[in-house]
Structures are given as C-alpha cells and as structure tokens.
VOGU-3710 file (C-alpha; in Angstrom, 3 decimals, decimal comma):
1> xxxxxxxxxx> 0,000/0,000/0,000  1,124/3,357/-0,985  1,694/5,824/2,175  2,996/9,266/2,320  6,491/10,450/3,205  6,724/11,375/7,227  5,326/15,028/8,053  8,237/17,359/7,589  10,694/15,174/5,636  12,209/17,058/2,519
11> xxxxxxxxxx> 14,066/14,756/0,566  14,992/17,923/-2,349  18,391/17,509/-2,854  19,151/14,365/-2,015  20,766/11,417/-4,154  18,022/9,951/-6,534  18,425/7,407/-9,356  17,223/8,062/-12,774  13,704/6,751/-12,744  14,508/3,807/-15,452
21> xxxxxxxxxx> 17,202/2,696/-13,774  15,780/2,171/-10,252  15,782/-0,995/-8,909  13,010/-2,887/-6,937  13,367/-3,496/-3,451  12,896/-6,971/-2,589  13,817/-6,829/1,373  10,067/-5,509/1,830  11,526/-2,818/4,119  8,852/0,014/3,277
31> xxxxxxxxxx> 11,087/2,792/2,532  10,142/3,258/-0,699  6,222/3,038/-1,698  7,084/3,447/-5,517  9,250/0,677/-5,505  6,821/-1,416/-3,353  4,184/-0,636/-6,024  6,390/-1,601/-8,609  6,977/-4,912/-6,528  3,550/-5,434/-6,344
41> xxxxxxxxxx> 2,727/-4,671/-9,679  0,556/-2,137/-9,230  2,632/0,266/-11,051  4,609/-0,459/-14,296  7,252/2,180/-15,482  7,157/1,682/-19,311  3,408/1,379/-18,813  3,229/4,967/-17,095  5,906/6,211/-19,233  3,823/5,663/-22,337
51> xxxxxxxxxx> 0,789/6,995/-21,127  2,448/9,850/-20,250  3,841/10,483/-23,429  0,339/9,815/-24,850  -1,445/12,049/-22,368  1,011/14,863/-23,407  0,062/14,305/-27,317  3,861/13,448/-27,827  4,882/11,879/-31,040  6,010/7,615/-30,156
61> xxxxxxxxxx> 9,398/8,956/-31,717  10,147/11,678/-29,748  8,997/10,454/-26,171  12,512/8,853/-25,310  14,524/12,956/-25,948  11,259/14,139/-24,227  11,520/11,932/-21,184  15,155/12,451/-21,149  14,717/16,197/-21,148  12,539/15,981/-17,841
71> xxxxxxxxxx> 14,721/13,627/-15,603  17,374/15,507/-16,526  15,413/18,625/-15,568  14,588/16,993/-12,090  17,733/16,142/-11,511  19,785/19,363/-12,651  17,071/21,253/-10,192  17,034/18,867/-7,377  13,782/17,616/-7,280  13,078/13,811/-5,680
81> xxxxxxxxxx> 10,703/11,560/-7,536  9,506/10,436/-4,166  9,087/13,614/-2,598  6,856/14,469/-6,078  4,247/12,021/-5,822  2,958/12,809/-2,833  3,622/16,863/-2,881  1,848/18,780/-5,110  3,190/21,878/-4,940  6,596/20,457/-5,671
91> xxxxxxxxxx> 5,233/18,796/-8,684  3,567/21,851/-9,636  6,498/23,545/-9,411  8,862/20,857/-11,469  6,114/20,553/-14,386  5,732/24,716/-14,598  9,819/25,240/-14,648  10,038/22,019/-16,938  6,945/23,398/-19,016  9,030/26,848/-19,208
101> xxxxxxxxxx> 12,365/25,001/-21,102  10,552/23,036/-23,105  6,988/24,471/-23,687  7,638/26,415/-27,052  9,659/23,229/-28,572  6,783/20,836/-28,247  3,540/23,100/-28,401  4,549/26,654/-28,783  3,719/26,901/-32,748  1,618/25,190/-35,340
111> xxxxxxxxxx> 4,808/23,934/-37,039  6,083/22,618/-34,119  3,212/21,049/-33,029  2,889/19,273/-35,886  6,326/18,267/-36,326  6,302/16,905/-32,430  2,388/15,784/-31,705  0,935/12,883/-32,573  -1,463/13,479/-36,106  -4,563/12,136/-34,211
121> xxxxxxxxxx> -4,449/15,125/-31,285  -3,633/17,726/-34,129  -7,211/16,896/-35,688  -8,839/18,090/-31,973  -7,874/21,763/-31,616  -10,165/22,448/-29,034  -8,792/19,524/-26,749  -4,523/20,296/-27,572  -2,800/21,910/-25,636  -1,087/24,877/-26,881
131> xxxxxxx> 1,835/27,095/-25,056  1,750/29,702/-23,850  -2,031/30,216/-24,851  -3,046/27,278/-22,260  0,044/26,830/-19,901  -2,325/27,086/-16,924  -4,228/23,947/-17,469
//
C-alpha cells in the first residue's frame, strides 16, 4: 500500500536514481512506496511512461529525448521523484519550470506542433494543448 512520506521530511536535494534505472526493493523494508508498487505490480514504469507520453500528445518517436529532457530537468534542479508524488506543490512547481524550457519546442507553434504531436491530437484543436495560450491547465 502506498503511504505518504513522514510530516516534515524534505528529501529535495538528495541522491536519486534516474527513474529507469531504479531498482526494486525486494527486502520488503517500506522505505520506498514506488518501488513497493512496482513490486507489487501495481505500477509499471514503461506502462506509465507511455501513457504519459500519450497524455502529453507526444509523437512515439520523440517520447525517449522528451523523457530524457525531464529527468534531466529533475535532476539538474534537485527535485526527488519520491518527494513528487505525494507533494503537489513540488510537482507543480517541477512541471511549470520544466513546461518553461521546453513548452515552445513541443507546443509553442503550429509547425512545431505538428512536427512533435501525434497526427490524431492535431485533428482536436479544441482539446490540444497549446503554449503559452493554455500553460495554466
């Protein structure tokens, strides 16, 4: 079961492990509920990595740079994965600075968009998201 980091405990800064390249814990000592989820099966990471990419309208060729982009973002800022999932502002805060770099790349223009967006989510206007025009959603 997924539980929330002790009140008070800021893990920002501290040594984290590119999200692909974590390992599961199989000592079952409950330090980490993402890797006990992944241990359990409730998550999967390529699952979630794909519907991320999918969620965000992201051309299948261009998830990997995008993905790459963003833990190097986290990292190079000092954001923790851990400390993310459960902290909303934090996450908030990651995906608006991250959005910032990289928002006029993926959906800033028409050309771009269409160069880096998957065909399908071009054809719904009213549903894409566009940047700057709808950063706040």
């Amino acid at each position: 079961m997924l539980s929330t980091p002790p009140a008070g405990r800021s893990t920002r800064g501290a040594a984290q492990s590119h999200p692909s390249t974590a390992t599961t814990s199989t000592d079952g000592d409950g330090d980490n509920p993402l890797l006990e989820a992944l241990d359990e099966g409730v998550l999967t990471v390529k699952k979630s990595y794909r519907d991320f990419g999918v969620f965000l309208d992201i051309k299948k060729e261009l998830r990997g740079e995008f993905l790459t982009s963003l833990w190097s973002h986290v990292v190079h800022n000092h954001y923790v994965w851990d400390t993310m999932v459960f902290d909303e502002l934090e996450r908030r805060e990651c995906a608006t600075s991250f959005l910032a770099k990289v928002g006029m790349k993926y959906w800033g223009t028409k050309e771009n968009r269409e160069k880096c967006l998957m065909p399908e989510s071009l054809k719904d206007p009213e549903n894409l998201f566009t940047y700057p025009e709808r950063k706040r959603e």
